[in-house]
N, C-alpha and C positions, 0 to 999 in steps of 0.2 A: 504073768510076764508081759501082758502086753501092755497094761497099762506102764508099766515101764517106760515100754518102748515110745509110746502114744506119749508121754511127758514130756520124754528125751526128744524126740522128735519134733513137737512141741518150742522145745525151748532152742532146740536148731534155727528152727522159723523166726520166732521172737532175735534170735543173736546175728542172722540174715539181718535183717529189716532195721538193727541198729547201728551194722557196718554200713549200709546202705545210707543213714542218716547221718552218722559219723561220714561221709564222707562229700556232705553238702546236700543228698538226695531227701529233701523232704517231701516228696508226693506221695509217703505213703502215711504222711500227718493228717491231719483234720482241714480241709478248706478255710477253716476259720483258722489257722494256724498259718498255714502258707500266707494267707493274707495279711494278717497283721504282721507279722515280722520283714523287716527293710529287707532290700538285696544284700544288702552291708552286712547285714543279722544274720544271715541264712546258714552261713559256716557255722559261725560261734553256736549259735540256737543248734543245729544240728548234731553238731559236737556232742554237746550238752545233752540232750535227747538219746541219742545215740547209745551215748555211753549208758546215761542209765537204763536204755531196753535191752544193751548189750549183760550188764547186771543182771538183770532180773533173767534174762534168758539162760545166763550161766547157771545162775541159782537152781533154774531148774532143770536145768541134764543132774549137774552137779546132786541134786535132791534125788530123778531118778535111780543115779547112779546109786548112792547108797543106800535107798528102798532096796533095791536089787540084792544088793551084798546084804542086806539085814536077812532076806528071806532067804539067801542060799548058805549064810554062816548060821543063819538061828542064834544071832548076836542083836536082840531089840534095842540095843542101845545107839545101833547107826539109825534104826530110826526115826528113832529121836533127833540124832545127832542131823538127819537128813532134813528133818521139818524146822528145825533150826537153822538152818542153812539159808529153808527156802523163805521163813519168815524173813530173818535179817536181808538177805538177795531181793527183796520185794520191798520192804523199807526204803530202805539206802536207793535201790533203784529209782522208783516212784519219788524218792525223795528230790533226787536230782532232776528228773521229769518237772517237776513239779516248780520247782529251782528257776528253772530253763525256763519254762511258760511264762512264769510273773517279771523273770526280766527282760525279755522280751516280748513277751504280748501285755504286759501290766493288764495279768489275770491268764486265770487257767478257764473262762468261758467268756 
């Protein structure tokens, strides 16, 4: 159970820190990020960021969540259904992360 918790928990943290960038707060990016991107950028780029840490954060409660239900129904099919969640939740995220970087730092290092 506690790993559960420790995921979910987890991905609390992670969906924290992408309202925080969804909301213009980027210091909690990369140095090399705050710096390359304008003042003009900071929203937009943040937005962008955001959302997809906020994804991927969701992905993983949302994963905990049905690890959890898999072990107390003895139903192995949410767990499946769970790691599939957290694959696609982590794609798409990082997709968009990624999205965000190249157009506004033209490059992700």
């Amino acid at each position: 159970m506690e790993s559960f918790l420790l995921t979910a928990a987890l991905g609390v943290i992670v969906i924290v820190l992408g309202v925080l960038n969804r909301k213009g707060n980027v210091s909690t990016l990369h140095r090399y990020h705050r710096k390359r991107v304008s003042e003009e950028d900071r929203l937009p780029f943040g937005r962008k960021v955001g959302s997809g840490t906020v994804i991927v954060g969701g992905a993983l409660v949302l994963s905990a969540g049905l690890r959890f239900a898999a072990e107390k129904t003895d139903l192995p099919v949410m767990q499946t259904v769970g790691t599939v969640v957290l694959v696609i939740g982590f794609v798409v995220g990082f997709a968009i992360i990624v999205y965000a970087m190249i157009k506004y730092n033209k490059g992700i290092f």
